[in-house]
C-alpha positions in Angstrom: 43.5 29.7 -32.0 42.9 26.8 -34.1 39.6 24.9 -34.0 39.1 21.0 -33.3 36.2 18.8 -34.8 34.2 16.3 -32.9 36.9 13.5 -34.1 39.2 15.5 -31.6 41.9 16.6 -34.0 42.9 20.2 -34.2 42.3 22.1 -37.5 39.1 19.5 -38.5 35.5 21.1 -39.1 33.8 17.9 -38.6 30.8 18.5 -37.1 28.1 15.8 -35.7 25.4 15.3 -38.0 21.7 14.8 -37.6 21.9 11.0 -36.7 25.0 11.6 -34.5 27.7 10.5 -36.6 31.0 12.9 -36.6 31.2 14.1 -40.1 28.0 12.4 -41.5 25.7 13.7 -43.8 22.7 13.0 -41.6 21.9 9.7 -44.2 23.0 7.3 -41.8 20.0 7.4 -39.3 18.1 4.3 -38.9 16.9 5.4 -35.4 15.4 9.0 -35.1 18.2 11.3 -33.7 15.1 12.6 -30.5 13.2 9.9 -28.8 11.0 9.1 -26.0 12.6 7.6 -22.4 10.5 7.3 -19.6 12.4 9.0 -16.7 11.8 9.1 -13.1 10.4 12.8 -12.2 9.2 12.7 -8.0 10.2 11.9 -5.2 8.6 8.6 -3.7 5.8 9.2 -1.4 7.2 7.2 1.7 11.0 6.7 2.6 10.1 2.8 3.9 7.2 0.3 3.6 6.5 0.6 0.0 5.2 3.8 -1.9 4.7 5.2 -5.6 6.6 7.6 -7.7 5.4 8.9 -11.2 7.7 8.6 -14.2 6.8 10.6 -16.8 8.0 10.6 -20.6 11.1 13.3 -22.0 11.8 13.7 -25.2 16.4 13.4 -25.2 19.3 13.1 -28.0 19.8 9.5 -28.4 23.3 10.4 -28.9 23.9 13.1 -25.9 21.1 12.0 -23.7 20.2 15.6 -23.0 16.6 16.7 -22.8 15.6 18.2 -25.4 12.0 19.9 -26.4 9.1 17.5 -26.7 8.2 18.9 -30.4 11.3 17.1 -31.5 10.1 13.9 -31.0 7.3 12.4 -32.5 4.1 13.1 -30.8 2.1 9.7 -32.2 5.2 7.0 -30.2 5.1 9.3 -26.7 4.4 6.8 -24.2 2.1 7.3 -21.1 3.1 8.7 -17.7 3.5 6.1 -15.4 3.3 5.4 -11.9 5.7 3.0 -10.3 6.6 1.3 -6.9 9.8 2.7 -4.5 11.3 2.1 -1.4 9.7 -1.5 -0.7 12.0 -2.2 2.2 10.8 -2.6 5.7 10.5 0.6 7.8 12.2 -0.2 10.9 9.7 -0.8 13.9 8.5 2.1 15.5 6.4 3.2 18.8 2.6 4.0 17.7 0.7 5.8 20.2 -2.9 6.7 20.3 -5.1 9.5 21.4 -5.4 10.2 25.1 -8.0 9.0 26.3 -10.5 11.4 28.5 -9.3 11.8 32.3 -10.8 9.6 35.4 -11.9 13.0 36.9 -13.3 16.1 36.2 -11.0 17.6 38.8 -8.8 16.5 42.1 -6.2 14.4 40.3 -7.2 11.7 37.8 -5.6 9.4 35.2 -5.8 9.6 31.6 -4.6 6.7 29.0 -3.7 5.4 25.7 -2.9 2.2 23.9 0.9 2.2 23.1 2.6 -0.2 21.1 5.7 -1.1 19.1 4.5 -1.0 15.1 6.3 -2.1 11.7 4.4 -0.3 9.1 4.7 -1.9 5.3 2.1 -0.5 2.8 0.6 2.1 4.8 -0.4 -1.1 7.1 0.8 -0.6 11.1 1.7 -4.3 12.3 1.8 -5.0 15.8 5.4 -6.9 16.8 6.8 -7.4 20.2 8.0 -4.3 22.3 11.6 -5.3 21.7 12.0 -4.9 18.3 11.6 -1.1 18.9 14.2 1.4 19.9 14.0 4.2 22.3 12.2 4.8 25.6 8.8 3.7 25.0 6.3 6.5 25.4 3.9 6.7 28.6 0.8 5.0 28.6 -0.7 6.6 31.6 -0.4 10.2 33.2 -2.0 12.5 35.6 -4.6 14.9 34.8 -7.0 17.2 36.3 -5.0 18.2 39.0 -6.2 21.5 39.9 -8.3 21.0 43.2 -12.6 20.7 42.9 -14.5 23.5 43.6 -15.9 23.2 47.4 -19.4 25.0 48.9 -18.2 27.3 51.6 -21.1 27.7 54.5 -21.0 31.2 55.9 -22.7 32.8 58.4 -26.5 34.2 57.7 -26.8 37.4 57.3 -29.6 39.9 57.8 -32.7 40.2 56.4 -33.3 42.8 53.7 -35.6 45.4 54.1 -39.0 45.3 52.1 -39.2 41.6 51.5 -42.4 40.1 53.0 -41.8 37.7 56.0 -42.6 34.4 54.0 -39.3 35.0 51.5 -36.6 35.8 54.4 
C-alpha cells in the first residue's frame, strides 16, 4: 500500500505544515494557523416576531475550519460572546384569548366570558388586526356554566316535641 501526501500524488510524504501550506516548513505564516470566529451556538428564542440568539467565540484551523481547543488561540484577541437578533419576520396572525371570566351565577345555569381577538405578535408585542386575517374557527367567547341546579329549602311536616325540653323552647 503506497502512501499519498497532501499534494494528492501517491508515494509523496508531504505533509501540511503549521501555517497550512502542503510541504512548508511552517515559515510561511503571516496569519496565526488557530484563530477566533464568532459562531452561532443556540437556538433563537422565538420562531417569528423577532427574538435573540447568543454567539459565542471558537477557537478553529484557519485552514480546515475545524474547532479546535481554545488554548490554541491566543487568549489576549478572544472576542466577547455576543447576543444577536433572529427570526424578525412577522408571526402570522393568531387567535388570542383571555381568561374566563367568573360565571353570571353561582348555580342554575349562567354565562361565563372572555375577550377574543385575532393578534399579530412582533417583539413579544400582541397587535390587534381585524378578525379575517386569522385562520381557523375562532375560539368561543361565551359559554355556559354553573349548570348544576341551586340548592332548594324543603318544608316538611313538624314533628313531635322532645321530651325534657321546657315548654318555652318547643
Amino acid at each position: 500500500m503506497q502512501r499519498v501526501g497532501c499534494d494528492l500524488k501517491i508515494g509523496s510524504t508531504k505533509k501540511i505544515d503549521v501555517c497550512g501550506v502542503c510541504g512548508g516548513d511552517g515559515t510561511s505564516c503571516t496569519q496565526p494557523l488557530y484563530q477566533w470566529e464568532i459562531a452561532p451556538m443556540s437556538l433563537c428564542s422565538v420562531t417569528c416576531g423577532g427574538g435573540y440568539k447568543m454567539a459565542m467565540p471558537t477557537c478553529r484551523n484557519r485552514v480546515t475550519g475545524v474547532d479546535v481547543e481554545e488554548s490554541l488561540c491566543n487568549a489576549s484577541s478572544r472576542p466577547e460572546p455576543t447576543v444577536v437578533q433572529c427570526n424578525t419576520h412577522l408571526c402570522p396572525p393568531k387567535w388570542v384569548t383571555d381568561d374566563w371570566r367568573s360565571c353570571s351565577k353561582l348555580c342554575g345555569g349562567g354565562i361565563r366570558e372572555r375577550v377574543v381577538v385575532c393578534a399579530e405578535e412582533s417583539n413579544g408585542a400582541k397587535n390587534k388586526v381585524p378578525d379575517e386575517a386569522c385562520r381557523g374557527v375562532r375560539p368561543k367567547n361565551q359559554e355556559p356554566c354553573n349548570v348544576q341546579e341551586c340548592p332548594k329549602w324543603v318544608v316538611g311536616e313538624w314533628s313531635g316535641v322532645s321530651v325534657g325540653l321546657p315548654p318555652s323552647k318547643q
